[in-house]
TITI-56497 format. One record per residue (C-alpha): x, y, z; residue in three letters. Coordinates in steps of 0.5 Angstrom, whole numbers, plus 500, padded with zeros to 3 digits. Example, Ala and Ser with C-alpha at 12.3 -4.5 7.8 and 13.67 -1.06 7.14 Angstrom:
residues 2
525491516ala527498514ser
end
This chain:
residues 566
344254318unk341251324unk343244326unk340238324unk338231327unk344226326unk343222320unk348216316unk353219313unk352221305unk353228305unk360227300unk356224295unk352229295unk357234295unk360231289unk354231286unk351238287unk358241287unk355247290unk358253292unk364253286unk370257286unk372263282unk374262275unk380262270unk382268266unk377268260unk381263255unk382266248unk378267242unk372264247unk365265244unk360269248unk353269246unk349274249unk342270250unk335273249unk334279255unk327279258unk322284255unk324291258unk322298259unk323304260unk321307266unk321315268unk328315268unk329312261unk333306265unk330299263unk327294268unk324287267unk316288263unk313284268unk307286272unk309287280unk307285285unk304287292unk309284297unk305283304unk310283310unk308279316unk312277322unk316271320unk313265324unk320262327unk325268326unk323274331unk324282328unk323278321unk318279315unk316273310unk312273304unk311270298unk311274291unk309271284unk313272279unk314269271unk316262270unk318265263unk319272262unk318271254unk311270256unk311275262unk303275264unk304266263unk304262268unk308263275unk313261280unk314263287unk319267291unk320267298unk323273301unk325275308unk327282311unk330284316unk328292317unk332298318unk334301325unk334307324unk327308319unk328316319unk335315315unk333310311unk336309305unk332303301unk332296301unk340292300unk338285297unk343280299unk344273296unk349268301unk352263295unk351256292unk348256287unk342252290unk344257297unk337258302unk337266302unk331266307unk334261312unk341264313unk339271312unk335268319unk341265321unk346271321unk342278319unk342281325unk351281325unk353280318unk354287316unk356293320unk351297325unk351303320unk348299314unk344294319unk342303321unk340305313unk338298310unk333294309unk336287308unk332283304unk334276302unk330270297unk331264295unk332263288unk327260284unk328253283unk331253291unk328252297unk321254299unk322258292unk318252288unk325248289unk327244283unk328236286unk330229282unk326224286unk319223289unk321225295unk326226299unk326218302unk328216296unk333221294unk337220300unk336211300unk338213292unk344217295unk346211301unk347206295unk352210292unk360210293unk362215298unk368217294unk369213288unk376211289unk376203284unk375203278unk367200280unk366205284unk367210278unk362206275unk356206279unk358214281unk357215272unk352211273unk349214279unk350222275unk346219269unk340217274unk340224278unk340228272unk334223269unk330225275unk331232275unk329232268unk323228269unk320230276unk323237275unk323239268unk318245267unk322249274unk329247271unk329249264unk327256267unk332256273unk338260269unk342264273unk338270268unk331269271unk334269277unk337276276unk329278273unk326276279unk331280283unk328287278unk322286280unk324285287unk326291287unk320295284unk316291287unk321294294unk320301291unk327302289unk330306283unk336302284unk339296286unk343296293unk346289292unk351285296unk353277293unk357272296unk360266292unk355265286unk352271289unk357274285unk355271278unk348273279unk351280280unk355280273unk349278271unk344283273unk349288271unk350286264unk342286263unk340292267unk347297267unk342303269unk339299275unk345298279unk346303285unk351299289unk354291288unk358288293unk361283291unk365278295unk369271294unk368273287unk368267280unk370270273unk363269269unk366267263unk370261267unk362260270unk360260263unk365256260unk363257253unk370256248unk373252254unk375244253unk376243260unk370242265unk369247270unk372244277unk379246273unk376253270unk375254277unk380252280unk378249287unk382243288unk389247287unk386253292unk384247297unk390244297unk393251298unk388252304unk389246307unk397247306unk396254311unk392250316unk397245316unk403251317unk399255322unk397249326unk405247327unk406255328unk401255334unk404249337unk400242341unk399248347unk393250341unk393245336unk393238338unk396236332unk402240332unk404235339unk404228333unk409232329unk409236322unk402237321unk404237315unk406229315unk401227320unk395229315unk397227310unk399219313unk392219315unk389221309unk393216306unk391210311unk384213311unk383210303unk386204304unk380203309unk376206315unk379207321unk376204328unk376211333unk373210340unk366214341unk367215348unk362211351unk366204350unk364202343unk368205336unk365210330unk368208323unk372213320unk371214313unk376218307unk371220304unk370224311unk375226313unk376229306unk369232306unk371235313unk376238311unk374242305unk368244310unk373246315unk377251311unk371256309unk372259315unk378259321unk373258327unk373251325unk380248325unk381248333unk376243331unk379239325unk386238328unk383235334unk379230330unk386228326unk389227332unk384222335unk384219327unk392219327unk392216334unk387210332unk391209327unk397208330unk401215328unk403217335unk400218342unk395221344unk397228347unk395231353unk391237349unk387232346unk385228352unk383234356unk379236351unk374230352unk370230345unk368224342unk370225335unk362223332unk361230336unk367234332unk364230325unk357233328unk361240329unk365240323unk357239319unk359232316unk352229320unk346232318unk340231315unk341230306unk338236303unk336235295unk341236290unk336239285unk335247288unk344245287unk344243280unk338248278unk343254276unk349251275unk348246269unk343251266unk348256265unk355252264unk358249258unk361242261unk365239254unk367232257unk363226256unk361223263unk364217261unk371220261unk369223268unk373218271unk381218268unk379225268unk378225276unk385220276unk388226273unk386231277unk387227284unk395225282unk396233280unk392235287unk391229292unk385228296unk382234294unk381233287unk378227287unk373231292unk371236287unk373234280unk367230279unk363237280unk360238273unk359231272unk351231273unk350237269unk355233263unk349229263unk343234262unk341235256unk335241258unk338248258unk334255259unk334258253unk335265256unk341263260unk345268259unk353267258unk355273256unk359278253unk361279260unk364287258unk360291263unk356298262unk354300268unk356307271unk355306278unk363304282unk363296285unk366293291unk370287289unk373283294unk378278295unk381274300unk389271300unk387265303unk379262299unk379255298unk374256293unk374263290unk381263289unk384270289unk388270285unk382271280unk379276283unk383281279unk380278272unk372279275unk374286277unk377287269unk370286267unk367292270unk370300268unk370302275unk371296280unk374298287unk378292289unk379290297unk384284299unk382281305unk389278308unk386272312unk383266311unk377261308unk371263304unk368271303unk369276308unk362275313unk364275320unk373275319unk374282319unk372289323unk376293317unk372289311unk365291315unk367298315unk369299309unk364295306unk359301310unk362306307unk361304300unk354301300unk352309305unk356313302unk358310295unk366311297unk371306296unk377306295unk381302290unk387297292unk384298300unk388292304unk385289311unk387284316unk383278318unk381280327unk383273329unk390270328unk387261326unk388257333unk387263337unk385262345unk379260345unk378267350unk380271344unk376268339unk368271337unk361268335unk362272328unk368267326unk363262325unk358266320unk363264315unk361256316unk355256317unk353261310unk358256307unk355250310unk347252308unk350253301unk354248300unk350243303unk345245297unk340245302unk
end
């Protein structure tokens, strides 16, 4: 995602309120009740395999106005496939044409994650090195942002975007007094109204199943018989989902940093789903191999490791930090205030992808010292980075994107059983149990708790897949928030799900590993893959600047666009 001018900081309320970009699930709770929503009218086509029944469009590519060797356009679908020939919504595409155009292989749709993610703007941002030249060679890649999402008629909570963000300013960074708890309930009450009021039409149509039945017309629009699919994240529900509608459709799915659907729904379970995702215990995990790598790599490549365990270090800041910000010097003679909710933020962003620990470690350093824990060491002196820089890098400081293209998908698909008055003593539980961290993204369904429309052909399951075709499914050992060990209980979904470990760190595969990228190749091309396959991340964390490469960052700035719910 590309930068944005620098803004007063409100982006970790906007990240507890979106909740954006959520970790996979827990294995399926027992006797859970799946209800299968009403499928779209569908019919059969030459081959007997059911399509969405709606009129497909003409999509008419034109070079892109700000992104060179893309195509944009914009296509019409239905806001309601009950009503097929009704009234519409729009869905912005982009593409990115094959290279090789006399052995090309058709059209390989991708979604980047969120929900709320911008398929289109981060398609511009990492196409051109985000798969391996042989796909790049035989594939159209074609992203979209989904109905309800950025220019894709997006769903949005207040008037304009002024009056969110002064909205936002107003509210507790993070709710840490028991006032402070009561202006954020207060505040997920009011975001939820404005979604409702100003939004209304598009967020009742915003499941994650609409968005599935615009991705099959996309695809007859694109002329494929089949869908070649790669998804990311949330990417992963949405293709659980077009694969339980449309089994016969499915050429290929890549399906990377996976989230189990029947946690994602939720139905049958009494906890929220920050808990049946698991995202606060994977971060804290995470973090933890941060802090261990860090002390590994020593203060020649990680100036934290010169104050003394990490480990210690990080976690006195943290605790000094929520007793009140810390002065730091700005580097231009004055001071920047430095907050918890920062920090905590900054670290969550950080662990998506190991290009930015380097980064991370040396604004704990310039904390710690500020603070009084240690000395400044030499390697963090040297580096001559004010630590507004290192937020600025670290995506903490950027313009406020709306909350509502996030809470679209999310709270039309998910069951959230607790009451948004108990949010708090549920939030205090799950802070003690994983500190920093579950305070951060304990109050994930907090907003949707508190919305009372629902799409009623949101489709929540059975969740038992039928498709023939074979699927990539894959995990990373390390992923803050899609646990890998819930990788093994999406792939169970499916008859033929060929599983690959990633041995690395942060989330998804983009940009982390030559192997994973290959192998990924030789499935989308040629349909192989093999089942247990194992591959090594490229750069070991603190690696020397020399050895480290442009495509470690992709990883964190697909996280960030999505996260972010811009």
């Amino acid at each position: 995602m590309t930068p944005r001018s620098p803004r007063p900081f409100t982006v970790t309320v906007a990240a507890v309120a979106s909740g954006a970009l959520l970790a996979a699930g827990l294995p399926a709770t027992a006797g859970a009740a799946e209800r299968a929503a009403p499928v779209a009218p569908a019919q059969s086509s030459a081959n007997g395999a059911a399509q969405v029944d709606a009129p497909v469009p003409d999509i008419d590519w034109q070079p892109c106005d700000d992104a060179g060797g893309f195509d944009c356009a914009e296509i019409q679908v239905p806001s309601d496939y009950d009503r097929p020939h009704g009234r519409t919504t729009t869905i912005a595409l982009t593409r990115l044409p094959a290279t090789d155009t006399e052995n090309r292989i058709g059209s390989a749709l991708v979604n980047f994650g969120g929900p709320g993610g911008p398929g289109v703007e981060t398609l511009h941002l990492v196409g051109e090195t985000m798969v391996d030249p042989e796909v790049r060679a035989r594939f159209d890649l074609v992203s979209f942002d989904p109905r309800g999402v950025g220019q894709s008629d997006p769903v949005t909570c207040f008037r304009d975007a002024e009056r969110e963000e002064q909205f936002l300013a107003g509210l507790p960074e993070m709710p840490i007094t028991r006032s402070d708890q009561r202006r954020i309930v207060a505040g997920f009450a009011r975001i939820a109204t404005g979604c409702q009021v100003v939004s209304g039409q598009r967020l009742a149509t915003a499941s994650t199943a609409n968005v599935a039945r615009d991705m099959d017309v996309l695809r007859q629009a694109l002329g494929d018989e089949q869908l070649t699919y790669i998804g990311y994240s949330y990417g992963t529900i949405l293709g659980a989902t077009y694969s339980a509608l449309f089994p016969e459709r499915v050429r290929a799915l890549v399906l990377d940093g996976t989230i189990d659907p029947v946690a994602w729904s939720g139905k049958g379970s009494p906890d929220p789903i920050a808990t049946r995702l698991g995202q606060p215990e994977a971060t804290v995990e995470t973090f933890a191999e941060f802090n261990r790598l860090c002390a590994e790599a020593g203060p020649a490549s990680c100036s934290l490791a010169a104050l003394g365990d990490p480990a210690d270090v990080t976690e006195e800041v943290l605790t000094t930090l929520r007793e009140g910000p810390v002065e730091v010097p700005d580097g231009d003679g004055g001071t920047v205030a430095v907050t918890y909710g920062q920090m905590v933020s900054a670290s969550y962003t950080a662990m998506y992808g190991t290009a930015q620990w380097p980064d991370l470690a040396l604004a704990f350093t310039q904390v710690a010292v500020a603070a009084g824990i240690g000395e400044q060491p030499p390697s963090a002196r040297a580096q001559g980075r004010s630590l507004d820089d290192l937020l600025r890098e670290l995506g903490v400081v950027e313009d406020y994107p709306s909350l509502g293209s996030s809470l679209a998908a999310q709270c039309m698909d998910t069951a959230e059983p607790l009451p948004l008055w108990r949010y708090p003593a549920y939030v205090d539980d799950l802070d003690e149990e994983y500190p920093h961290f579950g305070l951060l993204r304990g109050w994930t369904g907090a907003a949707c708790a508190a919305t009372v429309l629902r799409d009623e052909d949101a489709y929540t399951g059975p969740w038992g897949q039928t498709t023939q075709a074979p699927v990539m499914v894959i995990g990373t050992r390390h992923d803050p928030a899609t646990p890998y060990r819930f990788t093994a209980p999406y792939a169970d979904h499916y008859d033929d799900a060929r599983v690959m470990t990633v041995e690395g760190w942060g989330h998804t595969t983009l940009g982390a590993s030559t192997c994973a990228d290959a192998a990924i190749a030789r499935y989308l091309v040629d349909g192989e893959a093999d089942d247990g396959a194992t591959c090594t991340q490229d750069i070991t964390p603190f690696a020397a600047a020399a050895q480290r490469s442009d495509r470690e960052d992709l990883r964190t700035l697909v996280g960030r666009s999505a996260w972010w719910g811009a």
